[in-house]
C-alpha positions as CSV (number, residue, x, y, z in Angstrom):
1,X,0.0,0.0,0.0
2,X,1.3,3.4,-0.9
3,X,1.1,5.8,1.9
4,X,1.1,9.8,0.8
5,X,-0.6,12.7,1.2
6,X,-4.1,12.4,1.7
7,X,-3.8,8.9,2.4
8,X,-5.8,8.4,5.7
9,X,-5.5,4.3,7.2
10,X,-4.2,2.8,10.3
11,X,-0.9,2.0,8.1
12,X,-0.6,5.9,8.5
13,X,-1.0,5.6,12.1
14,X,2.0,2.5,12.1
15,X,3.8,5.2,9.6
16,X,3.7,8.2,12.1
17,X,4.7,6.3,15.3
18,X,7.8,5.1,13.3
19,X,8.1,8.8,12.4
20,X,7.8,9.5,16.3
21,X,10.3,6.5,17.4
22,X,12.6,8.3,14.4
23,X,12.6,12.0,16.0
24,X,9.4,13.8,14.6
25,X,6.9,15.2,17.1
26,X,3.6,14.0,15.0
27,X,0.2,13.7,16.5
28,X,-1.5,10.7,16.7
29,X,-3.8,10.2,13.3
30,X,-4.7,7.9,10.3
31,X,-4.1,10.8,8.2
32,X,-1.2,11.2,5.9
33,X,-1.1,15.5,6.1
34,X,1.2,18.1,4.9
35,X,3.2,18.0,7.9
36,X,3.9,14.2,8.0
37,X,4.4,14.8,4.3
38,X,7.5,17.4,5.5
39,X,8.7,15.1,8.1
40,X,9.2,12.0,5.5
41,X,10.8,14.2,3.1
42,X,13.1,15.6,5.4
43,X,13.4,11.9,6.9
44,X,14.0,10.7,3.0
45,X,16.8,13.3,2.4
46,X,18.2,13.1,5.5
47,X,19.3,9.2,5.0
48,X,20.1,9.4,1.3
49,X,16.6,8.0,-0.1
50,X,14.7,9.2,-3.1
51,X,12.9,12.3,-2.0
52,X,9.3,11.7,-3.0
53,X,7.1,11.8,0.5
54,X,6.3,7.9,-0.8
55,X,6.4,5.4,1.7
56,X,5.1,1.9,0.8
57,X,3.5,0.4,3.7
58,X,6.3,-2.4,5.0
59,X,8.2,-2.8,1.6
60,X,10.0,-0.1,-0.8
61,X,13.4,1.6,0.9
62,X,12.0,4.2,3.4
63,X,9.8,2.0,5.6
64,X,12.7,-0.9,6.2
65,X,14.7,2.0,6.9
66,X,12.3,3.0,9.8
67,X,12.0,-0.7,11.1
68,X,15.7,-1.4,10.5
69,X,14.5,-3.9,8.4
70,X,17.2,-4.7,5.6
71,X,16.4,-3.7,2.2
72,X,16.4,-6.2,0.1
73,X,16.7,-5.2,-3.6
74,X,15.8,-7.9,-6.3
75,X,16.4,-6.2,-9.5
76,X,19.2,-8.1,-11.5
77,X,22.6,-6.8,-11.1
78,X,23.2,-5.9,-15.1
79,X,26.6,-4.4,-14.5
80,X,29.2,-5.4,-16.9
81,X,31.5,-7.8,-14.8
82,X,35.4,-8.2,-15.6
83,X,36.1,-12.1,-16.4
């Protein structure tokens, strides 16, 4: 599930408490608003991550990040390899 602005679900709720555990003073809410859609921005820049106030709920790159989950990233490696 992608989780932006406007989004309101108890995914948002899960989404601002890791917010919280991160640093950010966010109310309590299922609603994705412009402030939470500051804080992951500034959360997204801050750590390197594609800037897009995107986060998909327990998968993409910002939500492991958050968990401390490791991102796991199955595209095929389609570097040229010396050999």
């Amino acid at each position: 599930m992608l989780l932006r602005l406007g989004t309101d679900s108890k995914a948002v709720q899960e989404l601002r408490e890791l917010m919280r555990r991160a640093g950010y003073p966010l109310p309590d809410m299922s609603l994705f608003d412009a402030e939470l859609d500051r804080c992951v921005r500034a959360y997204q820049e801050d750590r390197g991550l594609a800037v897009d106030g995107v986060v998909v709920h327990r998968g993409g790159k910002t939500w492991p990040r958050l968990t401390g989950e490791q991102v796991v990233d199955l595209r095929p490696d389609l570097s040229p390899r010396a050999g």
